[in-house]
C-alpha positions in Angstrom: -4.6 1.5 -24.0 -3.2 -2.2 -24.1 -2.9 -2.8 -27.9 -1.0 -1.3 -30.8 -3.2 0.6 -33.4 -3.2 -1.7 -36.4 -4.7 -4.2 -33.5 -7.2 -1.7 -33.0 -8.3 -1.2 -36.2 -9.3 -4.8 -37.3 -11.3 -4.7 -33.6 -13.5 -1.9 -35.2 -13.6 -3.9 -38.6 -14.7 -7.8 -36.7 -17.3 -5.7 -34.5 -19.6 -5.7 -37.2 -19.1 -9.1 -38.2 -19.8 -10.9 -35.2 -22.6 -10.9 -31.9 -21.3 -13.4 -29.5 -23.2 -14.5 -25.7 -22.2 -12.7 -22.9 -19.9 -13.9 -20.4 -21.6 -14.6 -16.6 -19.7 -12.9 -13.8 -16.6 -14.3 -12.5 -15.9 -15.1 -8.8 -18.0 -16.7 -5.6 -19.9 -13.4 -5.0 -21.5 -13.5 -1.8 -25.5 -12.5 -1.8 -26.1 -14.6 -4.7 -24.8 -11.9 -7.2 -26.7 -8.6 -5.7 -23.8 -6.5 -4.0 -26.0 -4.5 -1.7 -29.3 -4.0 0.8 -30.4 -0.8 -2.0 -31.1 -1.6 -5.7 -28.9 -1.6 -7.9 -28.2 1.2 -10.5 -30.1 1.2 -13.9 -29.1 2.9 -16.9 -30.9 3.5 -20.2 -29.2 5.4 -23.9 -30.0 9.1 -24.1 -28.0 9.3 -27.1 -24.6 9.7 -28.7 -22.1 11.8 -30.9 -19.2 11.0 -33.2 -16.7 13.3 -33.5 -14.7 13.4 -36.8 -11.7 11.5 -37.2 -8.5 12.8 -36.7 -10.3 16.2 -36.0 -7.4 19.0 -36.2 -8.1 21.0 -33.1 -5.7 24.0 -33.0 -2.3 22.1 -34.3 -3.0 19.0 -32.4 -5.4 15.6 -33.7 -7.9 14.5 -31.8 -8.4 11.3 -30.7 -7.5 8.5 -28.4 -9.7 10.0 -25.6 -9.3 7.3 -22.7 -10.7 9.3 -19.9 -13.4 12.1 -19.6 -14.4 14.5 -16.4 -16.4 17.6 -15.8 -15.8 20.7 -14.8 -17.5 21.8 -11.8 -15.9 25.5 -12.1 -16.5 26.1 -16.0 -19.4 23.0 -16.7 -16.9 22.0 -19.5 -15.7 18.6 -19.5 -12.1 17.2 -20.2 -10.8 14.5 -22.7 -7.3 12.9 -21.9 -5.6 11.8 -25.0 -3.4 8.4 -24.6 -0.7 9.6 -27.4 2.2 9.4 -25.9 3.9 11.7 -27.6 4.2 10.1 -31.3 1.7 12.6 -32.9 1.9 15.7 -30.5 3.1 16.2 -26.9 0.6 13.7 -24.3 -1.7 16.4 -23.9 -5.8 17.2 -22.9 -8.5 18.9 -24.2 -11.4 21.0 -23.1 -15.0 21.0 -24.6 -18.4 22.1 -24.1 -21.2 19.2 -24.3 -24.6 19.9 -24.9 -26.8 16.6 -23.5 -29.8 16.8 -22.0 -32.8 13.9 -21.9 -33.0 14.4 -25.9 -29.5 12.9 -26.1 -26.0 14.6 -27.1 -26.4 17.2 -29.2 -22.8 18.7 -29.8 -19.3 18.5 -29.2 -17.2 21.7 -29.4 -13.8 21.7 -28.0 -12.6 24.8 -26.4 -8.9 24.1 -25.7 -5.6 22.0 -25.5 -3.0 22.0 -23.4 0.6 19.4 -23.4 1.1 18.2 -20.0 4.5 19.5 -18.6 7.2 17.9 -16.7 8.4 19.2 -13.1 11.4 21.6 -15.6 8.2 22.5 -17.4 9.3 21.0 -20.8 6.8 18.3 -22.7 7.1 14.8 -22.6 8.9 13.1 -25.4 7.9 9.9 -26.8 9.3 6.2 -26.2 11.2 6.2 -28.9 13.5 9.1 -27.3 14.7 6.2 -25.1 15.4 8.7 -22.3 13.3 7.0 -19.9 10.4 9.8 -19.4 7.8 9.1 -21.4 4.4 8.6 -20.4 1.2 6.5 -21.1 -1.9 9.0 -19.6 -5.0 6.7 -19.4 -7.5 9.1 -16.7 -8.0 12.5 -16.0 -10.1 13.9 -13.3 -11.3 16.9 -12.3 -9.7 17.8 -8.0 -13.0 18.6 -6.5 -11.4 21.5 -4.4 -9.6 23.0 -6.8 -10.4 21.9 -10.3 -6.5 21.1 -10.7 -6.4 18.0 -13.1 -5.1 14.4 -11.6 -3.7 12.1 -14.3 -3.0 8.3 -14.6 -0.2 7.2 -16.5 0.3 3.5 -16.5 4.4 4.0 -17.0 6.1 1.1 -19.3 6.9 -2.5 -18.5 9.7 -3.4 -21.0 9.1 -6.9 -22.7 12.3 -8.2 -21.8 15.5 -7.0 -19.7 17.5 -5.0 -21.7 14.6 -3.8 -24.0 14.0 -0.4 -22.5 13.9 1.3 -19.4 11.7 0.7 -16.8 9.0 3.7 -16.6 6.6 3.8 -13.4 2.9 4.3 -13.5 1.9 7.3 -11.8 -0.6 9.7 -10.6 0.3 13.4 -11.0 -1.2 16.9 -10.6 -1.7 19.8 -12.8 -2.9 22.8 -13.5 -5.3 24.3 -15.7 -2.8 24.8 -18.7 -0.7 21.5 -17.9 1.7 23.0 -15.7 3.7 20.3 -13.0 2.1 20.5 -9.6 3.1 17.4 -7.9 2.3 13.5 -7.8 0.8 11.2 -5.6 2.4 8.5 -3.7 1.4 4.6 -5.3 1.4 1.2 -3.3 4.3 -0.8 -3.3 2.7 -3.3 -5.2 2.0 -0.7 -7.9 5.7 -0.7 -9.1 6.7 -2.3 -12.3 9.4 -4.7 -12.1 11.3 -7.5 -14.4 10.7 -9.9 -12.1 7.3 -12.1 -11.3 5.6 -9.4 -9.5 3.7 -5.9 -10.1 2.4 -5.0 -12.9 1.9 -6.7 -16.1 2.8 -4.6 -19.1 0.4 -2.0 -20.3 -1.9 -3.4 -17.6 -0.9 -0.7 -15.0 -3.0 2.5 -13.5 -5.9 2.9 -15.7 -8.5 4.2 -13.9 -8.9 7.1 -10.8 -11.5 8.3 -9.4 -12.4 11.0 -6.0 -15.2 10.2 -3.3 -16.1 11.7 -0.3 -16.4 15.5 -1.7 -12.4 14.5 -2.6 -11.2 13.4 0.7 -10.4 10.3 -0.9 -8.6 8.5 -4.3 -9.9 4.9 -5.6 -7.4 3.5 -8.1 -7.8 0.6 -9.9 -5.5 -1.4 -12.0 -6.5 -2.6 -15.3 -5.7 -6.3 -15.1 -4.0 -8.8 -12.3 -0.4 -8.2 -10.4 1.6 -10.8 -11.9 1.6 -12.4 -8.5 -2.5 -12.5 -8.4 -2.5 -14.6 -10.9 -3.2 -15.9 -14.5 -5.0 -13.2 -16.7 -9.3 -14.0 -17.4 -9.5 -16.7 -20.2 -13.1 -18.4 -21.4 -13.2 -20.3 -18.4 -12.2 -18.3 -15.7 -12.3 -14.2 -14.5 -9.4 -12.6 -12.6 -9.2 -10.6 -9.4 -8.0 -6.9 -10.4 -6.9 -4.4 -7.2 -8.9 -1.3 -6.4 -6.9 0.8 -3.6 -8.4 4.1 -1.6 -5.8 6.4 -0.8 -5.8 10.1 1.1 -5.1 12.9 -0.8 -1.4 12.1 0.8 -1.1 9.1 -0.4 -2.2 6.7 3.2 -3.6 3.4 1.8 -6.7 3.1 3.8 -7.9 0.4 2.0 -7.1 -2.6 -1.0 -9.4 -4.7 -2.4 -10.2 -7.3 -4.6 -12.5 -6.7 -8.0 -13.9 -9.7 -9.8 -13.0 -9.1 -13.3 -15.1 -11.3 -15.8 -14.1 -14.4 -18.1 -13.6 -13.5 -21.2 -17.3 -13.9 -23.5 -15.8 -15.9 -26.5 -12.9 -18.0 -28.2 -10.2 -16.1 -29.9 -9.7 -16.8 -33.2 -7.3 -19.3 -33.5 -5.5 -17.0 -36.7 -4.8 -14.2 -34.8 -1.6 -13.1 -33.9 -3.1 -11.3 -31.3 -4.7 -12.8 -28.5 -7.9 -11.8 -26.3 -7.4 -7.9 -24.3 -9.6 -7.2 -21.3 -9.6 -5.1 -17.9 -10.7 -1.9 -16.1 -10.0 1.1 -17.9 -12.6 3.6 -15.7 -13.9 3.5 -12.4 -16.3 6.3 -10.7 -17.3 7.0 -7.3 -20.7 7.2 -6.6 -21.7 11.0 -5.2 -23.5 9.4 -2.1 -22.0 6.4 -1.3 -18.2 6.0 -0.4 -17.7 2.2 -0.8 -19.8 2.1 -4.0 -18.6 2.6 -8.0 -19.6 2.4 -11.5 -17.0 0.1 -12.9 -16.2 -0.1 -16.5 -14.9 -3.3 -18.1 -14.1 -2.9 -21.3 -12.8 -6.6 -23.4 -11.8 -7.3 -26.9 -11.6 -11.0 -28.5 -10.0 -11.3 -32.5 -12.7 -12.5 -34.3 -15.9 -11.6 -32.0 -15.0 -7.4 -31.8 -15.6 -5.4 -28.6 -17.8 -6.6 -25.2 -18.3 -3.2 -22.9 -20.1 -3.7 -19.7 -20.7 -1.3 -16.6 -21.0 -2.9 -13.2 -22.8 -1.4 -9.9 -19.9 -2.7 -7.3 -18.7 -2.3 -3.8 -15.6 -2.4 -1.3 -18.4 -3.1 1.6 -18.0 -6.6 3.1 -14.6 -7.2 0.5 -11.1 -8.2 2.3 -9.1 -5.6 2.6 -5.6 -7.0 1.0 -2.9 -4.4 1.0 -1.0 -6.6 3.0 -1.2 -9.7 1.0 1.7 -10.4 -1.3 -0.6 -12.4 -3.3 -4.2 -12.9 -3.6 -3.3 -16.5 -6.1 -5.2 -19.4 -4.1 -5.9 -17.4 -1.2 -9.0 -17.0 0.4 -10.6 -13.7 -0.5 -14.0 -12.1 -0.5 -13.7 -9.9 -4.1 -16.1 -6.7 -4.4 -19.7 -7.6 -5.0 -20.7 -6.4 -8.5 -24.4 -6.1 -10.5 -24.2 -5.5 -14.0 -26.1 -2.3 -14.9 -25.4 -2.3 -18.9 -24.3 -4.5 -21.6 -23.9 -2.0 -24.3 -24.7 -4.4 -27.2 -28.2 -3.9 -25.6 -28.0 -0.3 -25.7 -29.0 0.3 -29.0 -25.8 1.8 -30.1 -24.7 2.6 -33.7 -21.5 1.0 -33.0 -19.9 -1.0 -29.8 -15.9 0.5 -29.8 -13.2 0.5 -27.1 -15.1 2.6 -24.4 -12.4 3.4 -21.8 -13.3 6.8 -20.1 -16.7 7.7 -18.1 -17.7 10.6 -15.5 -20.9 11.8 -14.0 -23.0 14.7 -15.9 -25.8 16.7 -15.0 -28.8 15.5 -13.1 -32.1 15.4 -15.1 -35.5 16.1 -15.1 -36.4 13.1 -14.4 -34.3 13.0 -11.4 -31.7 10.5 -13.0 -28.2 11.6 -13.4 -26.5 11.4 -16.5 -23.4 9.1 -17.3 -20.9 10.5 -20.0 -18.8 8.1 -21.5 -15.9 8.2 -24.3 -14.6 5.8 -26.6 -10.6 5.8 -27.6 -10.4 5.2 -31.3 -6.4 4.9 -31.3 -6.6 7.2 -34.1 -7.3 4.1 -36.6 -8.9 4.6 -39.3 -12.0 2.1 -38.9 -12.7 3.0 -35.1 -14.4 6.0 -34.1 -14.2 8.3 -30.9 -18.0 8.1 -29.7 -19.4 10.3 -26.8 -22.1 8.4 -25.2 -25.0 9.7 -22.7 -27.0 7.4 -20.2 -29.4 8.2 -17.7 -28.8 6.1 -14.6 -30.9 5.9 -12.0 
């Protein structure tokens, strides 16, 4: 989550007022734009679900779900919430789905549980100044154990002396919430006041496991501060996707061609134009390939969510570059597999979570994704089901 809720709110309310041109794909992509010897991905709507707002789920208040997995041991799936603490503890939920080819029938959630520190108390929120709290952004499921890894994107202050510095981070826990340990990050991960790192609330969003969980892709949601301006209506950004053991060795950085963003801001906003990568998945298969999600919102034109078929094969590897700013650099190559204003949708919202479902009839393999309503009161949380193929 990169914006406050009030910012959220008049997104939801300008969606329906305005259907702007998408953007075309930022970035010299070698291949003339296909990003691989096999086709593409395609993906088509199976169907969709909105859960009631503010739904009170056993003392808690569901909403702002910004990451989704299943459940290979139970075939439930699990919903991180981003609140960081100001409604309830940052906490999870568990739920059954039932989707099949028909499209997503129901939603019933089966549990909640806070996420613990390593002295097994709750986080407290920002305003506790005490330099702990957290912002979760992606859950997934370990595919050895079915222990949860979380991504919290930490807290960039907006000026020296406003707040303490709180580092993104990748943690482990277990079924009920309970502290198991965290994962090493790249140096260039770390937030710091100076021109480099990450750019505020533009940290970890997005995890994901490959190779049967041998290995951890992270991506981070916009450009290190040393990588470069942010996308504007003229030009996309690079954003950095990093493989990692289950230790924490890099084995690999690379660059991902983040598009420009698809319309002009309006002019009267007080708040300007908010794209990046909130989700990225690992294709079951394929090591070096992912479903990327990009997810961007301009004041006056409402949400643009696309999903992108892109891989590391062929990119630079750049964990050692300082900067990737007028350097040389082959990006990820990327095909767009859905706009989701062409979806047929009842609504386009701030879809920042995704995971792989159940395989088909048909042979095609469902894509769950979730939308994080910020608990406003004019967005929605929306479970949507694709078939990709």
């Amino acid at each position: 989550m990169r914006s406050s809720l009030t910012r959220r709110a008049l997104a939801a309310a300008l969606l329906l007022t305005s259907t702007l041109a998408p953007a075309v794909a930022v970035a010299a992509q070698p291949g003339g734009g296909g990003h691989q010897s096999e086709r593409a991905a395609q993906a088509r709507l199976l169907g969709e679900k909105i859960v009631p707002h503010k739904l009170d789920f056993q003392g808690t208040t569901v909403g702002g779900f910004s990451g989704v997995d299943r459940n290979r041991c139970t075939g439930e799936y699990v919903f991180i919430s981003d609140d960081r603490s100001y409604l309830q503890p940052a906490r999870f939920y568990t739920a059954k789905l039932d989707v099949d080819a028909d499209g997503v029938h129901s939603v019933d959630f089966t549990g909640t549980h806070p996420f613990l520190q390593p002295d097994g108390t709750v986080y407290s929120p920002p305003t506790a100044g005490d330099g702990k709290a957290v912002d979760p952004e992606e859950i997934r499921v370990d595919p050895r154990s079915c222990h949860y890894w979380w991504a919290q994107e930490g807290d960039r202050p907006k000026a020296v002396g406003t707040g303490p510095v709180i580092q993104p981070s990748i943690q482990f826990a277990g079924p009920t919430g309970a502290h198991l340990g965290q994962l090493p990050l790249p140096s260039n991960y770390e937030i710091t006041m100076e021109e480099r790192g990450p750019r505020r609330n533009q940290a970890i969003e997005a995890i994901t496991f490959g190779e049967r969980g041998r290995v951890l892709t992270s991506a981070i949601e916009g450009p290190l501060l040393q990588d470069g301006p942010e996308p504007d209506v003229e030009h996309g950004a690079l954003v950095r996707v990093t493989k990692q053991t289950r230790g924490g060795r890099v084995l690999g950085q690379f660059a991902y061609p983040l598009e420009k963003i698809f319309a002009v801001n309006d002019p009267n906003s007080p708040w300007g134009p908010d794209t990046g990568v909130p989700s990225i998945l690992a294709f079951p298969d394929d090591p070096d390939r992912y479903l990327v999600l990009e997810r961007t919102w301009v004041a006056g034109a409402g949400y643009k969510i696309r999903l992108f078929d892109a891989t590391t094969r062929g990119a630079t590897d750049v964990k050692a570059r300082e900067s990737l700013a007028g350097r040389p650099v082959v990006p990820m190559r990327k095909t767009l597999v859905a706009d989701f204003d062409t979806l047929g949708l009842s609504t386009v919202d701030n879809t920042e979570g995704m995971t792989w479902g159940p395989v088909l009839p048909s042979g095609e393999r469902s894509l769950i994704l979730v939308s994080d309503d910020n608990f406003a009161e004019e967005a929605v949380t929306q479970i949507v089901a694709l078939a990709v193929r």
